[in-house]
PAMARPA-463578 format. One record per atom (N, C-alpha, C, O): x, y, z; atom name; residue number from 0. Coordinates in Angstrom, 3 decimals. Layout:
<rs>
X|Y|Z|CA|NUM $
...
</rs>
This chain:
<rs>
-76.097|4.009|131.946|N|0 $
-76.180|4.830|130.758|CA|0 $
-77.181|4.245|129.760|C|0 $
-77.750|4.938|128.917|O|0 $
-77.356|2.963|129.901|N|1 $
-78.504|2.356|129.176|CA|1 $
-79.820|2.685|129.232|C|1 $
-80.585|3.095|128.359|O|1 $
-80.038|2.349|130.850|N|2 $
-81.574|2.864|131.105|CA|2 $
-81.501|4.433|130.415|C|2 $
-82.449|4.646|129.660|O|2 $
-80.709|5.354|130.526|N|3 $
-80.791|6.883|130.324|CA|3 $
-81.171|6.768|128.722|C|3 $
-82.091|7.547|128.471|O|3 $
-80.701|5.966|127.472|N|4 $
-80.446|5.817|126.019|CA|4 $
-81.983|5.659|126.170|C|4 $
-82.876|6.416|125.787|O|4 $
-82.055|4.496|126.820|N|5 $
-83.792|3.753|126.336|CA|5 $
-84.779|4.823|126.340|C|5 $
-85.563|5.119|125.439|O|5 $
-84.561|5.610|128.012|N|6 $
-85.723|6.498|128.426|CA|6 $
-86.094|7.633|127.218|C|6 $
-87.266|7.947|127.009|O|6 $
-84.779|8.308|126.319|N|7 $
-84.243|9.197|125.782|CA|7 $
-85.316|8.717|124.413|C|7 $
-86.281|9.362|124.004|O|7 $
-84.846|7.504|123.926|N|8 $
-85.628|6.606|122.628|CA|8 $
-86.980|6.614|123.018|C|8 $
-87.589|7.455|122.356|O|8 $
-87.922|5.838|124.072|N|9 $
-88.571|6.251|124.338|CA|9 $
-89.790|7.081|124.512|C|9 $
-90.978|6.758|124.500|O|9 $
-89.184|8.275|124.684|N|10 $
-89.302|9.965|124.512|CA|10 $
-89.810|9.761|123.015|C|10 $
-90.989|9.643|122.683|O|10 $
-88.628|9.742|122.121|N|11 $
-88.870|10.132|120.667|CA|11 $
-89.767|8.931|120.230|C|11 $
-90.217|8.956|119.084|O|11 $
-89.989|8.140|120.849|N|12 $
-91.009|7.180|120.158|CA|12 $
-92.627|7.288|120.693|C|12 $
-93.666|6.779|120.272|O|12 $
-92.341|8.146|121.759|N|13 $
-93.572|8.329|122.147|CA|13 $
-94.564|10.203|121.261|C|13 $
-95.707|10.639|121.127|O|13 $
-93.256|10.591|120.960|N|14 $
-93.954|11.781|120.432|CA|14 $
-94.170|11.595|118.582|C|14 $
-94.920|12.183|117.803|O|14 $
-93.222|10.596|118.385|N|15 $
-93.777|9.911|117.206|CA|15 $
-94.890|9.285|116.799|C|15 $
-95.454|9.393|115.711|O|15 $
-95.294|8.365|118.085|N|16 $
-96.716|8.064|117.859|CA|16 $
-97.593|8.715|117.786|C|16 $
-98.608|8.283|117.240|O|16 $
-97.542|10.078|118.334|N|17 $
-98.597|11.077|118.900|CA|17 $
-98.596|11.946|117.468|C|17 $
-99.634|12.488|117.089|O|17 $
-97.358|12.038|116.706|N|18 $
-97.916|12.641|115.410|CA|18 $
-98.306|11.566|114.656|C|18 $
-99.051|11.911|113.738|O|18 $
-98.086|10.418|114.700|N|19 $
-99.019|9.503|113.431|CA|19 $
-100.624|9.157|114.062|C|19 $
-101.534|8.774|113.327|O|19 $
-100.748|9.324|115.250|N|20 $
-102.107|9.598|115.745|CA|20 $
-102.705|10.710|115.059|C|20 $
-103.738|10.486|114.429|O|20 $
-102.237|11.849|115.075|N|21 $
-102.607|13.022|114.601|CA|21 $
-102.937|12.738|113.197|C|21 $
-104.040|12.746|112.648|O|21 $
-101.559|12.442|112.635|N|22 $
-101.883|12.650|111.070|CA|22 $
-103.320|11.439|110.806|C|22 $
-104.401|11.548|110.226|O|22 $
-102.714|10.431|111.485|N|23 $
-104.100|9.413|110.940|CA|23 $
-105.632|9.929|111.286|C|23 $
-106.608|9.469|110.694|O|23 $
-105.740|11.095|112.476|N|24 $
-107.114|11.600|112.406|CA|24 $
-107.187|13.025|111.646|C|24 $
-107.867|14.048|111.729|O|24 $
-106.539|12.731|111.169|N|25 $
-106.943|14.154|110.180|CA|25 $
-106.960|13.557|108.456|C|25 $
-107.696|13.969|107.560|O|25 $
-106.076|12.653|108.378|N|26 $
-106.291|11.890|107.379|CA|26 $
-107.392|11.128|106.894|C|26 $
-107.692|11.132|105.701|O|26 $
-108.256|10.213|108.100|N|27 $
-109.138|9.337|107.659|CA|27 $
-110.498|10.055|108.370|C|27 $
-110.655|10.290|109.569|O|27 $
-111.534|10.360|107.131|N|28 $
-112.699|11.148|108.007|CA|28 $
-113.699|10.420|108.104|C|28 $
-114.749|11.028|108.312|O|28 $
-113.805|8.463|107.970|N|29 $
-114.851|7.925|107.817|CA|29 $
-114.370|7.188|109.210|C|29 $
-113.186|6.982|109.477|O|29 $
-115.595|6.786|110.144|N|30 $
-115.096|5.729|111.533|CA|30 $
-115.001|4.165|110.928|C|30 $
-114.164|3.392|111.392|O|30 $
-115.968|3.733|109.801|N|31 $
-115.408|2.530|109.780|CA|31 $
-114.199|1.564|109.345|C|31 $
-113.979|0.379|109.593|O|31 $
-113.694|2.262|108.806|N|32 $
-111.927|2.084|108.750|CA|32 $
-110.931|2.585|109.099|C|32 $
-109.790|2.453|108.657|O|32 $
-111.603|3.631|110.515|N|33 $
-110.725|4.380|111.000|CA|33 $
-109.755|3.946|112.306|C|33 $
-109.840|4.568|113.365|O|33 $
-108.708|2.676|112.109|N|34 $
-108.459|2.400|113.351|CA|34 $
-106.739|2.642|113.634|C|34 $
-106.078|2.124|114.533|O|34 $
-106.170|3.768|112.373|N|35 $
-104.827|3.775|113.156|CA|35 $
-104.826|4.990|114.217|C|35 $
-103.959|4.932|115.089|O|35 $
-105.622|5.971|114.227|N|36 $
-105.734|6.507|115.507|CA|36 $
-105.832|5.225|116.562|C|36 $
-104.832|5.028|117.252|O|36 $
-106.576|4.648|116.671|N|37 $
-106.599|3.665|118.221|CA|37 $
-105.706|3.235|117.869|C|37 $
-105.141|2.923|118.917|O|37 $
-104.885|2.862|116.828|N|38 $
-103.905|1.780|117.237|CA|38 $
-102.573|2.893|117.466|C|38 $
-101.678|2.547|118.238|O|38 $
-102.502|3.995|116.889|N|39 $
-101.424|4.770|117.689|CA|39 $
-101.189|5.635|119.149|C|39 $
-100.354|6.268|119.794|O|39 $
-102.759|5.095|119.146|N|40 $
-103.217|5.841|121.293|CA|40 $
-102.859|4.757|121.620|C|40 $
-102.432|4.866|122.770|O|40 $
-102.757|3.514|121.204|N|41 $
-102.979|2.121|121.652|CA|41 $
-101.116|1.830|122.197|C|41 $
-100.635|1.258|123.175|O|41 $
-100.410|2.647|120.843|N|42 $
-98.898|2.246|121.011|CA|42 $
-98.050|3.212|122.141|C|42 $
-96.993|2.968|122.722|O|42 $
-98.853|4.285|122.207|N|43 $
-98.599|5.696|123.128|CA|43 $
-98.920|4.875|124.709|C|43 $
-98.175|4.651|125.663|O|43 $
-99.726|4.705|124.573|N|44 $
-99.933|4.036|126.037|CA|44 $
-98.926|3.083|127.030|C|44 $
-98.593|3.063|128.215|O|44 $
-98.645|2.279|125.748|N|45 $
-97.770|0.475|126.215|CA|45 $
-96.401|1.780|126.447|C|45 $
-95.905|1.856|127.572|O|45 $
-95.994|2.530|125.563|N|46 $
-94.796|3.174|125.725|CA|46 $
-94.737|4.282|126.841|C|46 $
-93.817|4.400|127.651|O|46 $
-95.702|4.967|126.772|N|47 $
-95.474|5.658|128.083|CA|47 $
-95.524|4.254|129.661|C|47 $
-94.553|4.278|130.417|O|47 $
-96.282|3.558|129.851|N|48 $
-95.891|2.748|130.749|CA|48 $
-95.074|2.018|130.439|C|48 $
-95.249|0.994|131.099|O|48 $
-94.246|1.915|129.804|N|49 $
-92.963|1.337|129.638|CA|49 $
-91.829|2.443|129.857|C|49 $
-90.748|2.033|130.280|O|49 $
-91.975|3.746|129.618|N|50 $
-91.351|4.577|129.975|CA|50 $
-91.429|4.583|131.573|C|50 $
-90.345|4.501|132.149|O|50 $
-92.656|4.677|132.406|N|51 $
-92.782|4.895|133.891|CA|51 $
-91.734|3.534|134.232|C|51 $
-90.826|3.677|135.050|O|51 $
-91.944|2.267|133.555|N|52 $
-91.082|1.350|134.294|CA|52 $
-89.840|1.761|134.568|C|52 $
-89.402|1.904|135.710|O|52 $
-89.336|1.930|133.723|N|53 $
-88.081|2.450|132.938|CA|53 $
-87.877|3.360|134.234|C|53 $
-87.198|2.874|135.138|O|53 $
-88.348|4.498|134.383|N|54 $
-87.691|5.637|135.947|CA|54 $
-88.055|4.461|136.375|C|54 $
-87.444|3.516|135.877|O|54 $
-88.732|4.265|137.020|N|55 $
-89.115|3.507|138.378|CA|55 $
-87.446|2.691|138.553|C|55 $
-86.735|2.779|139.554|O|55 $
-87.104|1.880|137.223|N|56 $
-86.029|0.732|137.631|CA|56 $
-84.661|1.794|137.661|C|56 $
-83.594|1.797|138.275|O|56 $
-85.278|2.638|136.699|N|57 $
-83.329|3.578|137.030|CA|57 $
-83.437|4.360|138.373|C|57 $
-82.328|4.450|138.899|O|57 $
-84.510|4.999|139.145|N|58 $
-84.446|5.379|140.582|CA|58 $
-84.396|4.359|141.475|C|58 $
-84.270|4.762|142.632|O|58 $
-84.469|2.765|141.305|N|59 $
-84.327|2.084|142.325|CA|59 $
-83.341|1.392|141.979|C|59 $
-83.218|0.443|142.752|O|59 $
-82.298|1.411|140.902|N|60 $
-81.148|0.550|140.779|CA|60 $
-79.850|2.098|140.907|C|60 $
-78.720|1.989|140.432|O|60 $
-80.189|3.016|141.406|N|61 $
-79.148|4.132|141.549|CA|61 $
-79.214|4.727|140.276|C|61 $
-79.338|5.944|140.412|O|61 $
-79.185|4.408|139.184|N|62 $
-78.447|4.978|137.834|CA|62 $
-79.079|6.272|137.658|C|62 $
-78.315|7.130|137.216|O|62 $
-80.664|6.766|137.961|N|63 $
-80.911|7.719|137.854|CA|63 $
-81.129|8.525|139.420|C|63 $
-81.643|7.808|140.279|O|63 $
-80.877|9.542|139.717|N|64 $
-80.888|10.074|141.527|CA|64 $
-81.766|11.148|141.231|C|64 $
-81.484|12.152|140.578|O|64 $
-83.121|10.792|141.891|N|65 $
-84.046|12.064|141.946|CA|65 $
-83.604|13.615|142.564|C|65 $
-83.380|13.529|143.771|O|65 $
-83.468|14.683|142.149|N|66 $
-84.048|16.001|142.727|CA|66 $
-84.222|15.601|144.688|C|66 $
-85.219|15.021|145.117|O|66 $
-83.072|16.047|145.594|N|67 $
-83.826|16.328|147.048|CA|67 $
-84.619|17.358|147.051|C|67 $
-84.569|18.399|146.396|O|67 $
-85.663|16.839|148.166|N|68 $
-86.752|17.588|148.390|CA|68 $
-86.395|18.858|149.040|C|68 $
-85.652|18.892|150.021|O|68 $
-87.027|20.118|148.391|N|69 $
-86.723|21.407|149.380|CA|69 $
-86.839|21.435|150.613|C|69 $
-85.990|22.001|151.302|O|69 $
-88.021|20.770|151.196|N|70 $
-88.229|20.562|152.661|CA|70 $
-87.210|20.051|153.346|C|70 $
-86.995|20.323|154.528|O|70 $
-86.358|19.100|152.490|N|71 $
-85.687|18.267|153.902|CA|71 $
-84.471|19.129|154.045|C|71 $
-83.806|19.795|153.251|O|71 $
-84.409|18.884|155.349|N|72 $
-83.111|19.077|156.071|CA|72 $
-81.874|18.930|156.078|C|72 $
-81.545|17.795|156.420|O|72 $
-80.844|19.773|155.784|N|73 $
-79.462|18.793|155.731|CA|73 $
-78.748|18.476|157.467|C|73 $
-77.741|17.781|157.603|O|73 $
</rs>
């Protein structure tokens, strides 16, 4: 239930960054002091691959069970 909380937090921290990305490029219209856009693509990034870890360890420790494939067979 943990991994599920984190993935969930996560989520909301990743679409959080993506509006202070936003607001910071609409906010600052000069490039040479313009670096909280990169630094909020910068925080979007580490968190979405921290999110992929995150499935990866809950589909290989059981806690999360992928979707069977339509193809297979019962």
């Amino acid at each position: 239930m943990l991994i599920k909380l984190l993935i969930v937090l996560t989520l909301i921290a990743i679409v959080f960054s993506l509006g202070a990305g936003f607001f910071s490029l609409m906010r600052d219209k000069s490039d040479s002091r313009s670096r909280g856009t990169v630094r909020a693509l910068s925080w979007r990034i580490g968190l979405s691959i921290f999110l992929f870890v995150l499935i990866i360890l809950g589909i290989l420790t059981g806690v999360i069970e992928p979707n069977p494939s339509p193809l297979a067979t019962s």
